[in-house]
N, C-alpha and C positions, 0 to 999 in steps of 0.2 A: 447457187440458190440465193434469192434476194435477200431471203430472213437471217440465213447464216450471216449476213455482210451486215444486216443491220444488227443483229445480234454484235458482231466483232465491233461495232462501230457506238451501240448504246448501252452495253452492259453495266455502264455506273448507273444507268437510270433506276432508281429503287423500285420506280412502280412498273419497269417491264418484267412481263409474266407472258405464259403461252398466250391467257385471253386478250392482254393488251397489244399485241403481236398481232394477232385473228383479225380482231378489230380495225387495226393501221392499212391490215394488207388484203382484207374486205373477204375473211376466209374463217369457215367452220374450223374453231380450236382443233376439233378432230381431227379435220382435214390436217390442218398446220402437224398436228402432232403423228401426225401418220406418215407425211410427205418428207417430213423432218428426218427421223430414222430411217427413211427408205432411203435418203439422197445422203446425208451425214453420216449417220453410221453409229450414231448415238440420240439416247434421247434429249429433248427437249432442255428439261430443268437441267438436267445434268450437265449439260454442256453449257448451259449458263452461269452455273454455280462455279465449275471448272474456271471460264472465263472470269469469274469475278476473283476466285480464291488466287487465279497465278496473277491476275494483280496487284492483289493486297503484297503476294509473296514481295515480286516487286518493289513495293513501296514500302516495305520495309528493309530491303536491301538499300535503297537510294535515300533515307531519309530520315531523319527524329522528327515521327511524329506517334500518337496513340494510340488507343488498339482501336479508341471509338471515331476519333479522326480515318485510320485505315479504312475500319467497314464504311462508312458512310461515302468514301471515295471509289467506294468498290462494288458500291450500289445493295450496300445492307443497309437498309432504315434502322435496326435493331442492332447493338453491337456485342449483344448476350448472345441474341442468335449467330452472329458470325461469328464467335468464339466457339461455338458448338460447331457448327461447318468446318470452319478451318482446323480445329481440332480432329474431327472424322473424317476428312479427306487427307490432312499433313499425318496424322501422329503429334505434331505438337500442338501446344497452347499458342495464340497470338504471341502474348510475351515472351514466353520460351522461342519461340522462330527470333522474334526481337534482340533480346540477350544472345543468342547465337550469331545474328548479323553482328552486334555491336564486338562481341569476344572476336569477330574479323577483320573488324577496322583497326585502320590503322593507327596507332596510339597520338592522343590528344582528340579524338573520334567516337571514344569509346563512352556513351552514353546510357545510361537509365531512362525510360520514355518515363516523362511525368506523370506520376500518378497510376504509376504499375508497379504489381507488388510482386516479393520475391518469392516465388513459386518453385519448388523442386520440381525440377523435369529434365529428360535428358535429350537437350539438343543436339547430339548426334545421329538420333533416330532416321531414320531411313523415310522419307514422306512415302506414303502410298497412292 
């Protein structure tokens, strides 16, 4: 499916959504959103949110940077809102998932992202 591949291939873009999708590929939302679950096997938003959250996961395995640098790389305009996503989807907080990478690095590695605060959570939790 074309959309899927653009989907795998533009998911940081903030402003792709089903309508902006419909639009690119000259097709009723409906349609998109019908033809999507028939062919994928999940819906639409979910599968995009999916893609965006296992990158952020990603980038915070690979990197010191933010929670709002994260979202914004992951194609959240809002990094309130991607706190709340990645919360509902992981089980953790951004920062919790962060503190957990960093408690794996390898010692002289092991960083605080700037301007993230210490929040009790238990990064062992299991993501969902």
């Amino acid at each position: 499916l074309r959309i899927k591949q653009y989907l795998d291939e533009h998911y940081t873009d903030p402003r792709l959504n089903l309508q902006t999708v419909s639009r690119r590929f000259s097709y009723d939302y409906k349609y998109v959103s019908r033809r999507f679950l028939q062919t994928v096997g999940r819906h639409f938003q979910s599968y995009l949110t999916d893609l965006r959250i296992a990158n952020a996961r990603r980038l915070m395995e690979n990197g010191h940077i933010s929670v709002k640098e994260i979202a914004g790389m992951s194609g959240f305009s809002d990094a309130f809102y991607f706190s709340k996503v990645f919360r509902k989807k992981t089980g953790l907080t951004p920062s919790a998932c962060i503190r957990a990478n960093n408690e794996k690095a390898p010692p002289g590695k092991r960083e605080e992202p700037p301007g993230e605060g210490k929040t009790p959570s238990d990064p062992t939790a299991a993501p969902h």
